[in-house]
N, C-alpha and C positions, 0 to 999 in steps of 0.2 A: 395066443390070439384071443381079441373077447366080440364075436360079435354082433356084442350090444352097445358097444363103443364105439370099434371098429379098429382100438389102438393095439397094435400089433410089433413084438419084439421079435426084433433081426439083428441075427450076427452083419456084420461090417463088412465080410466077403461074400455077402450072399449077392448070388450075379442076378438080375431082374431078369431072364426069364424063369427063373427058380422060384425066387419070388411070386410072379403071377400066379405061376401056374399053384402053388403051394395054398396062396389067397385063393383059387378060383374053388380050388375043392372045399374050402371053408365057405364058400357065396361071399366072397370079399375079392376087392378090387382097386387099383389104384386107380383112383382120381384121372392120373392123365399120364402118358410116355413117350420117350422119343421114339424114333422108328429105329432106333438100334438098341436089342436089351441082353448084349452081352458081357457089357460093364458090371463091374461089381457097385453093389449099394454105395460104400463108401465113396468111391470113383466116382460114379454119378454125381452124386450129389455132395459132394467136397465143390465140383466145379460149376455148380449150377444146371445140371444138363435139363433140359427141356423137352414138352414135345409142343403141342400148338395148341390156340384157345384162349381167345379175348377175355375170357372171363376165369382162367385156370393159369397157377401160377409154376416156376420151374418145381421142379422134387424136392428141394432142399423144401418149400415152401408145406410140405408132409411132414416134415419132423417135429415130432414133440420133445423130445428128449435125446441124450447122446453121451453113452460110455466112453470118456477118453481117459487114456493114459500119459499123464501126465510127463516132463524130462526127469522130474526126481523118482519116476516109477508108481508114485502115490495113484490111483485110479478114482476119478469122478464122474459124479452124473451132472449132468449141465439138461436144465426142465426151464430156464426163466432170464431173464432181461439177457443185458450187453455179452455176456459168456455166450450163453446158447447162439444169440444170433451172431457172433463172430465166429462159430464154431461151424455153425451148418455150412457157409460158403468158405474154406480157410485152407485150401488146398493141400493140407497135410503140416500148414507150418505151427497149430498151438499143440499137436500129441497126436498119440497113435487112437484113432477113431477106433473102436472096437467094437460097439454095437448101437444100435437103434430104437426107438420108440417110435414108430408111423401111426398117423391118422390116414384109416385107407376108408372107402365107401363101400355101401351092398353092389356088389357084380351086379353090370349092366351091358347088353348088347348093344352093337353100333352100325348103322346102315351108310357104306361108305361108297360113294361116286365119284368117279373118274371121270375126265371131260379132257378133252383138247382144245383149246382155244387159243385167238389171237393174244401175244401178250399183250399189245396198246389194250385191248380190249379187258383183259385182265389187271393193269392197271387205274385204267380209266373207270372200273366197279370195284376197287379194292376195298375202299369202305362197307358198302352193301355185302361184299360177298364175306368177309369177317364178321359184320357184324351180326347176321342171321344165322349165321352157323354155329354149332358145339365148336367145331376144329376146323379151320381151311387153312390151305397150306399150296403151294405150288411151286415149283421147279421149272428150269429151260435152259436150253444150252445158248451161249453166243452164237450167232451167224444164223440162227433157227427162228421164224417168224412165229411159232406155236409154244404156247405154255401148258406143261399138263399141270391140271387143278386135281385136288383131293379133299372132297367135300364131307365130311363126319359129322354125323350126327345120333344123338340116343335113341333107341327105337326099342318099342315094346313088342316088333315083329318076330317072329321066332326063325332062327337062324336058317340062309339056306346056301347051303353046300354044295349047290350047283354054281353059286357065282366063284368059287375057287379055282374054277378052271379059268376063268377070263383072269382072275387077278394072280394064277400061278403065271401065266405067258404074260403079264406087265413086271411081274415081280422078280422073278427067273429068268425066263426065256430073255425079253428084252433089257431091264435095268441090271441082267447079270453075266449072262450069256454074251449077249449082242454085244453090249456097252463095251463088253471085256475085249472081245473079238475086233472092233472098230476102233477100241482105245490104243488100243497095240499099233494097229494100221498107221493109225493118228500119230503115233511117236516115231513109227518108221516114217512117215510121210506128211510132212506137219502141213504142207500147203494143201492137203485133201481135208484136214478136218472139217473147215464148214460143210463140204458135200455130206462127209459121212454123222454129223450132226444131223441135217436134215432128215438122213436116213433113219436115225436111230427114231426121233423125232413120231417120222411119218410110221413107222410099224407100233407105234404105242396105239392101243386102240382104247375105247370108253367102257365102263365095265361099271355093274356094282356088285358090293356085298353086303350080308349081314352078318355079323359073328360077335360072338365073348368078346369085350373090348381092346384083351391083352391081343387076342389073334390079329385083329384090327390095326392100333396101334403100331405095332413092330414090324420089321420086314428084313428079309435076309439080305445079308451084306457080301461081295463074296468081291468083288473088285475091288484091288488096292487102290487106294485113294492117298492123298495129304490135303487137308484145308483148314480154313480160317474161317472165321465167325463171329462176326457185328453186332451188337444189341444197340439198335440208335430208335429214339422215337417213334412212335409208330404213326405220326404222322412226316414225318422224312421218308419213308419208306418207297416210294413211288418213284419220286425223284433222285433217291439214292441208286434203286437199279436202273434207273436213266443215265443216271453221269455212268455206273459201272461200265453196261452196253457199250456206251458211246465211247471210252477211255480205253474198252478193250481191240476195239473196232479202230480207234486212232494210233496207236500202238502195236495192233498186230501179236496180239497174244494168242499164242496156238492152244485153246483150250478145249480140248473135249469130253471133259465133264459137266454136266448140268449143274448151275445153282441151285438154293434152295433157297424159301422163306419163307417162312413160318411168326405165328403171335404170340405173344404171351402177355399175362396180365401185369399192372406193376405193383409191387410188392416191397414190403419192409422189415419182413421175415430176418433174412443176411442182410448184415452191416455191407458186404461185399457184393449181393445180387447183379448179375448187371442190366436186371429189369426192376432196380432200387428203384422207387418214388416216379413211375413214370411204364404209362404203358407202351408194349415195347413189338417193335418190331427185328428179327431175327435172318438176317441176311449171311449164307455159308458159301462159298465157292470154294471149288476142288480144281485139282489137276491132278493126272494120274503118275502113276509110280514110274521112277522115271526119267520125268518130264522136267523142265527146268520151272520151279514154280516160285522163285524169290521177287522175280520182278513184279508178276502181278499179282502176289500177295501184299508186296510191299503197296503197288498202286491201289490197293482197295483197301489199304489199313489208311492211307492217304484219304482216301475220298471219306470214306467212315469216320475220320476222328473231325472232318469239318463239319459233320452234323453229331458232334458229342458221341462215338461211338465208342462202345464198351467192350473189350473180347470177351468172346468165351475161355473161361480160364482152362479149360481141354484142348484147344486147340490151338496152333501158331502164332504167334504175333510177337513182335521185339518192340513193344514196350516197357519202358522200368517203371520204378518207383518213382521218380518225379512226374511222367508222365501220366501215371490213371490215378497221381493223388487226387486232381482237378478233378477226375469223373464222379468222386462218389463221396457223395458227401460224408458218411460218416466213415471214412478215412482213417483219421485221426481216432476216431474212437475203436476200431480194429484194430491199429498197432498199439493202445496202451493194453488192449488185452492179447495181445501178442507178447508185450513186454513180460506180462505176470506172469503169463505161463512159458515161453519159454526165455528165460530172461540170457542166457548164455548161449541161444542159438542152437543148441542140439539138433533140431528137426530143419535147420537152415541148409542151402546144399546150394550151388551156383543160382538155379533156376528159381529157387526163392528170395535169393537177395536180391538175383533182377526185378522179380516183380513187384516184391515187399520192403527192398532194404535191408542192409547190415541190422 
């Protein structure tokens, strides 16, 4: 670690809450994270993983540099043009990723408010309430009139310990506990889910905090989930979970897990991004373990690709290779440095020739 830089080398399996906490004891910090940091480095950000933040780009968008091992075993450092940025987003298909060079920032604290609101109401200030904040973000379940928001911002306030009890009982108690307990119900009983949506819903209460940013940032996962996840314009954004609502509501999708959505900034970092040349908005829907979730994954890959929508390369979708050539523009320039480095396919496996091509 140096820092007077801030450029910091990581092994490839180091898992991000290791990470953090390793930076925090050095007064170093990363920039920005998803709300899950039990992914390893490489994981992350092989797939783009994000957290939120108009003006903050995904993880791969931290890389300066990157140790891969090449199919002939030769080992390179990739620091500059077309290599690096096809490397950083490349799902494991040019080498074995091995280690890191980050640009992380000086550790900073974050003062984070929770709110329940109407969605119409939260869609109808979605500009405002992104644009004014470090980080907004919000979730809501189908059939639930209420959106909870999660408002972050930098604060020079010094941490207080007392707001962890409101946000362990949103964070545990309710998004863990609860959710788990009513998700089950929901699959034994699929025609109660709007009731026990509402429920889950109405027990989220308003809360803040201050803390170390990584504390902030992340939060415990502990319900089995599967979902998918959009990167389409971030002015589509509105109206894209308008058609969702209304297409899940038309159909009769038994969903009792919340959506998400989140921002991110657009970027040229990865030839791959899928917030490439374009700021972006980040729409995920779940359904629990379980649950039959083909149909309305497939309907929301549906509504997503009519506003140019991009997956997250971690998560579900049965798109190929002819399909997200169109999305990104530099495409073609990601498979000719696919060809160099692995020109015989070695690191090729079903799931890459879906989405890359033979």
């Amino acid at each position: 670690m140096d820092p007077t830089t801030g450029l910091v080398r990581i092994g490839a399996g180091t898992r991000l809450h290791e990470l953090s906490r390793l930076l925090d004891e050095h007064g170093l910090a990363m920039p920005n994270l998803g709300d899950i940091n039990v992914q390893s480095a490489a994981g992350a950000i092989s797939t783009a993983t994000h957290g939120t933040g108009r003006n903050l780009g995904n993880l791969a968008t931290t890389v300066e540099s990157i140790e891969l091992v090449k199919a002939d075993g030769s080992i390179v450092e990739l620091d500059s043009g077309d290599d690096l940025r096809a490397a950083r987003v490349s799902v494991g298909a040019l080498g074995v990723i091995t280690a890191y060079t980050l640009r992380t920032v000086p550790s900073f604290r974050l003062h984070l408010q929770r709110e329940k609101i109407p969605l119409t109401q939260v869609l109808a200030e979605l500009d405002e309430r992104v644009d004014s904040n470090d980080h907004f973000e919000f979730f809501a379940f189908p059939h639930a009139r209420d959106a909870l928001t999660k408002t972050t911002n930098r604060t020079e306030e010094p941490a207080n310990p007392s707001g962890r009890i409101v946000e362990y009982f949103n964070e545990v108690i309710v998004e863990n506990h609860v959710l788990g307990a009513l998700s089950t119900m929901g699959r034994r009983w699929p025609s109660q889910i709007p009731r026990l949506n509402r429920a889950v819903t109405a027990l989220a209460s308003s809360g803040s905090l201050i803390d170390a940013s990584h504390r902030v940032f992340s939060s415990p996962r502990l319900v089995r989930i599967t979902e998918t996840e959009w990167a389409v314009p971030r002015e589509a954004c509105a109206d894209l979970v308008r058609e969702i609502q209304a297409e899940t509501d038309r159909q009769g999708f038994a969903v009792n897990i919340p959506f998400e959505v989140r921002f991110v900034a657009a970027d040229d970092a990865s030839l791959l991004s899928p917030s490439f040349g374009r700021e972006t908005a980040y729409v995920a829907v779940h359904m629990y373990e379980g649950m039959p979730w083909k149909p309305y994954f497939e309907t929301v890959q549906r509504i997503a690709g009519e506003y140019g929508g991009r997956p997250h390369w971690g998560k579900r979708h049965s798109l190929s290779a002819a399909d997200l050539a169109g999305r990104y523009p530099e495409w073609d320039t990601f498979q000719e440095v696919r060809r160099a480095y692995d020109p015989d396919g070695v690191f090729a496996n079903d799931h890459i020739r879906r989405i890359f091509g033979a």
